[in-house]
C-alpha positions as CSV (number, residue, x, y, z in Angstrom):
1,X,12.3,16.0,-4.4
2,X,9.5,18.1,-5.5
3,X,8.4,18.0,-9.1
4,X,9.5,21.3,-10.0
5,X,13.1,19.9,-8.8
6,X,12.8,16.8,-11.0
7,X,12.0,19.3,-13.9
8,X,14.7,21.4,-13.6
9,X,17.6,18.4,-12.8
10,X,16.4,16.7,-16.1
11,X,16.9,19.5,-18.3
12,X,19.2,18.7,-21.5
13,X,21.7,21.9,-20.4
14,X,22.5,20.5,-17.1
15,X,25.3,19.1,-16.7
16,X,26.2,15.6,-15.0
17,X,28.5,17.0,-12.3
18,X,25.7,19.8,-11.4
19,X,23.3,17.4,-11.2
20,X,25.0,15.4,-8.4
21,X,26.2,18.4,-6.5
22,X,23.0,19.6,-6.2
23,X,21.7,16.2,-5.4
24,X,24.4,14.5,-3.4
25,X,25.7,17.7,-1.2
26,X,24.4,20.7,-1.3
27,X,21.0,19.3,-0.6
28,X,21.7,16.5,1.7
29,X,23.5,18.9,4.0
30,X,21.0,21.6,3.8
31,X,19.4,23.4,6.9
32,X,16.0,23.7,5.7
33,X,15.8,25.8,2.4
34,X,19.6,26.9,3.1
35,X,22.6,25.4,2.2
36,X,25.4,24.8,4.2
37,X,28.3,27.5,3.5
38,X,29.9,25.9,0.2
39,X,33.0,24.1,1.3
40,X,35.4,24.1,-1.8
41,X,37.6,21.4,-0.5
42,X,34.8,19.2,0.9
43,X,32.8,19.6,-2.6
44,X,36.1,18.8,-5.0
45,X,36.4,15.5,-2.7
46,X,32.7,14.9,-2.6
47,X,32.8,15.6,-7.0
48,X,36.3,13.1,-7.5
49,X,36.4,9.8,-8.8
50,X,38.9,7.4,-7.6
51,X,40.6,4.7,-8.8
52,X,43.8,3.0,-8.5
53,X,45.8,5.4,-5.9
54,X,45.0,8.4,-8.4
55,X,42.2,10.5,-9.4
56,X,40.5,9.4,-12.4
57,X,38.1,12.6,-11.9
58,X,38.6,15.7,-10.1
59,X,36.9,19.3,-10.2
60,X,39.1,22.7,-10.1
61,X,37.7,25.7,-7.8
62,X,37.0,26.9,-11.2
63,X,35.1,24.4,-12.7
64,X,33.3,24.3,-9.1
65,X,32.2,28.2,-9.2
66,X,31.1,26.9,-13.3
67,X,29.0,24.0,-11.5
68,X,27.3,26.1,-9.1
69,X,26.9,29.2,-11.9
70,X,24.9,26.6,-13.9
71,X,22.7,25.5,-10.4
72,X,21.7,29.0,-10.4
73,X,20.8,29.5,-14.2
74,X,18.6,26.4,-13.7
75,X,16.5,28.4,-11.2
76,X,17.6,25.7,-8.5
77,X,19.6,27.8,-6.3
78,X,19.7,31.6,-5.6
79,X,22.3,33.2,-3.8
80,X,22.0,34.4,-0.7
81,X,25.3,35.4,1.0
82,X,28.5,35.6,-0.7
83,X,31.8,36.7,1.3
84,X,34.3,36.5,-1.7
85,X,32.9,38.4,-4.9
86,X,35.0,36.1,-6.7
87,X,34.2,32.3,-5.9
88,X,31.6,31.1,-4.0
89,X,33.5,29.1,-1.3
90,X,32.0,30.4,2.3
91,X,28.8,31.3,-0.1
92,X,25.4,30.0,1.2
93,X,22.3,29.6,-1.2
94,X,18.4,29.1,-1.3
95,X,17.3,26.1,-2.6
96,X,14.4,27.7,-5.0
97,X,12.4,24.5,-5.8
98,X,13.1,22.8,-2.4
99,X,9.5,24.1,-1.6
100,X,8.0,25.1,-4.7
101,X,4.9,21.8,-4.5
102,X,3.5,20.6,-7.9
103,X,0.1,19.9,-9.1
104,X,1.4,16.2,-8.8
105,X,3.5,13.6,-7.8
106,X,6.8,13.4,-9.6
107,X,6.1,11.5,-12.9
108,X,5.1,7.9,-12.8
109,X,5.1,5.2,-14.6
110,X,2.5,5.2,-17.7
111,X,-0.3,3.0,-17.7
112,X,-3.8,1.5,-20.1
113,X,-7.0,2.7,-18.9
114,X,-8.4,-0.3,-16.4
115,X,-12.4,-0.9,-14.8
116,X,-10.5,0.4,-10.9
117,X,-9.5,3.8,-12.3
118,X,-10.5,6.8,-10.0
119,X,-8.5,10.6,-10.4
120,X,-6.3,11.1,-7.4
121,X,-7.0,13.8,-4.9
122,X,-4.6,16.5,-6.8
123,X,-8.3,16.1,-9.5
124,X,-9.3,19.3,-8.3
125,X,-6.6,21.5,-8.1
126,X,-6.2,20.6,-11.9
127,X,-9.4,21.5,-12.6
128,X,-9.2,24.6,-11.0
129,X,-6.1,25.0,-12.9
130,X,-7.8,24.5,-16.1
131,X,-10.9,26.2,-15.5
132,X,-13.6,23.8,-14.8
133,X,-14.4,25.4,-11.1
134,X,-16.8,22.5,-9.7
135,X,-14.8,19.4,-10.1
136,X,-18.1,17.9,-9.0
137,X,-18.4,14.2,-10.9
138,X,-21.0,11.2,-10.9
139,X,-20.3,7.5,-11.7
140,X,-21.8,7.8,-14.9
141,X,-19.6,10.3,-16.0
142,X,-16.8,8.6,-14.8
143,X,-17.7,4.9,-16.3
144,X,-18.4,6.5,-19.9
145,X,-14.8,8.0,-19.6
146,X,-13.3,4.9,-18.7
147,X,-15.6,2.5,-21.2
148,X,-14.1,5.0,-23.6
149,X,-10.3,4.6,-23.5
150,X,-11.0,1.0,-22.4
151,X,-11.8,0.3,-25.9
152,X,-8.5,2.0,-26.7
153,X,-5.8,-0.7,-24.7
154,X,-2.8,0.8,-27.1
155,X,-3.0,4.4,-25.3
156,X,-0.8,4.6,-21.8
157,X,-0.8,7.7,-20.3
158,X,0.4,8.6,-16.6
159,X,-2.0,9.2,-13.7
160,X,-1.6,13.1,-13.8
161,X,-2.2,13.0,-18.0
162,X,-5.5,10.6,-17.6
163,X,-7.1,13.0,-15.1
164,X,-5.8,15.8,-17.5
165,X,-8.2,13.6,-20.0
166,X,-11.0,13.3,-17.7
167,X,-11.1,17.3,-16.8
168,X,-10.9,17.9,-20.9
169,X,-14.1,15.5,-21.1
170,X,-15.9,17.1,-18.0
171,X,-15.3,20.7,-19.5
172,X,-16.7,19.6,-22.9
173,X,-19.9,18.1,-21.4
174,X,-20.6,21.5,-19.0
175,X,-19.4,23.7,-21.7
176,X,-22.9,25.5,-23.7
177,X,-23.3,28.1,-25.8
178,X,-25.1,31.5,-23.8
179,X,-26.2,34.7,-24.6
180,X,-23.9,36.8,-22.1
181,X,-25.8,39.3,-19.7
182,X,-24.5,42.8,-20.0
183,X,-21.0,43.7,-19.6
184,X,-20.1,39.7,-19.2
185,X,-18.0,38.3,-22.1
186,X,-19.4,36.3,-24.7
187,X,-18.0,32.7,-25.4
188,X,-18.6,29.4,-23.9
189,X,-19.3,29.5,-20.2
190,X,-20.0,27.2,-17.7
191,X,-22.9,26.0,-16.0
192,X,-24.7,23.1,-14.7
193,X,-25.4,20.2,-17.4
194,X,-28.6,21.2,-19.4
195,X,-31.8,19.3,-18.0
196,X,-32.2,16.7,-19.8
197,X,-34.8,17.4,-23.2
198,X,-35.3,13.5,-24.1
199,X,-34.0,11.7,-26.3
200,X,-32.2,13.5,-29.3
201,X,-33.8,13.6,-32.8
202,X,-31.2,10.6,-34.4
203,X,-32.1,8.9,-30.9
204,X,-36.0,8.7,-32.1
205,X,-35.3,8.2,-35.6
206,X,-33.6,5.1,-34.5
207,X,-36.0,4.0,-32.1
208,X,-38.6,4.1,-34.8
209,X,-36.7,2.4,-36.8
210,X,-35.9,-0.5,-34.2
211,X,-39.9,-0.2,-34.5
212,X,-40.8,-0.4,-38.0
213,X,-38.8,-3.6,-38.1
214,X,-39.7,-5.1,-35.3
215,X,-43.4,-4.9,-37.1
216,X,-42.2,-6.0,-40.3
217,X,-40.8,-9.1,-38.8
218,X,-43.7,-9.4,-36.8
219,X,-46.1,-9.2,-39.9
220,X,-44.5,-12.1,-41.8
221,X,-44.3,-14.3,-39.0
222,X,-48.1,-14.2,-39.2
223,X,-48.2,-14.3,-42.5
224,X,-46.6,-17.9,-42.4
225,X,-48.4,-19.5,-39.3
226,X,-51.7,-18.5,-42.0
């Protein structure tokens, strides 16, 4: 199952009796990204419920023709031959999504932030996808992000919305301010990170503080071994 066929299966306006139609016939039998020419009998006996020598559950052709109308508003089938204009039984249909790949993996389970975690190789097509073009990363980069929401344990997030994270934090670090050349637009654009300047102004105010104090305690320890 492909993620864009998890998507549209889960959605609140499908039906249960869709849903295993489309799961437990019309895709198992399927030639390729075809279905099989829809067998009305064979789908009402595939769709009852049994119990006791009598039906406890059993589809109409109508609500059949209902089931499959909703497959179709779903975008998980479109139609592709139809011999009867009204029902679908001979019908055969695309399956839409059968092919349609994802960014990712269908979802998984969610997860804290551990020391092992590395992005997966679908990290660069998500990038792409949200516009940071060189995906490019070191281990410092990496081990600041994951220090980071290490200090966090109470967050879980999946492996596709971590790397999601990870792109977000990479975008903001490349991300600087430009004057555009002519006839480029203005706003933030990327480029490679800035050479590095030294340390920032708060970074030597604290170091000369570290040093002021260091020489204060220094000048009183000599003051009591006089």
């Amino acid at each position: 199952m492909t993620p864009a066929e998890y998507q549209a299966l889960t959605s609140p306006q499908l039906s249960h009796p869709a849903r295993s139609l489309y799961l437990l016939y019309l895709r198992q039998q399927a030639r390729g990204e075809l279905t099989q020419p829809l067998d009305y009998p064979g789908l009402g006996k595939a769709l009852a419920v049994q119990g006791e020598g009598h039906y406890r559950y059993r589809v109409t052709p109508a609500e059949l023709t209902a089931l499959v109308d909703e497959l179709c508003r779903a975008g998980l089938l479109s139609l592709h031959d139809r011999p009867h204009p009204q029902h679908y039984h001979g019908a055969r249909f695309r399956l839409a999504l059968k092919q349609l790949a994802g960014l990712a993996p269908l979802p998984s389970r969610q997860f804290a932030m551990h020391p092992e975690w590395r992005p997966d190789d679908q990290f660069d097509g998500l990038a792409r996808l949200c516009g940071l073009l060189d995906s490019h990363f070191d281990e410092t980069e990496l081990g600041e992000f994951i220090a980071y929401w290490l200090g966090r344990p109470e967050v879980f997030e999946n492996q596709h919305q971590w790397m999601l994270k990870f792109v977000r934090k990479l975008k903001n670090q490349r991300s600087l301010r430009r004057t555009p050349e002519p006839g480029e637009p203005a706003g933030y654009q990327q480029g490679p990170p800035a050479a590095a300047a030294g340390p920032s102004k708060r970074a030597r105010e604290m170091m000369a503080e570290a040093r002021r104090l260091q020489q204060q305690c220094q000048g009183s320890s000599d003051e009591k071994d006089t």
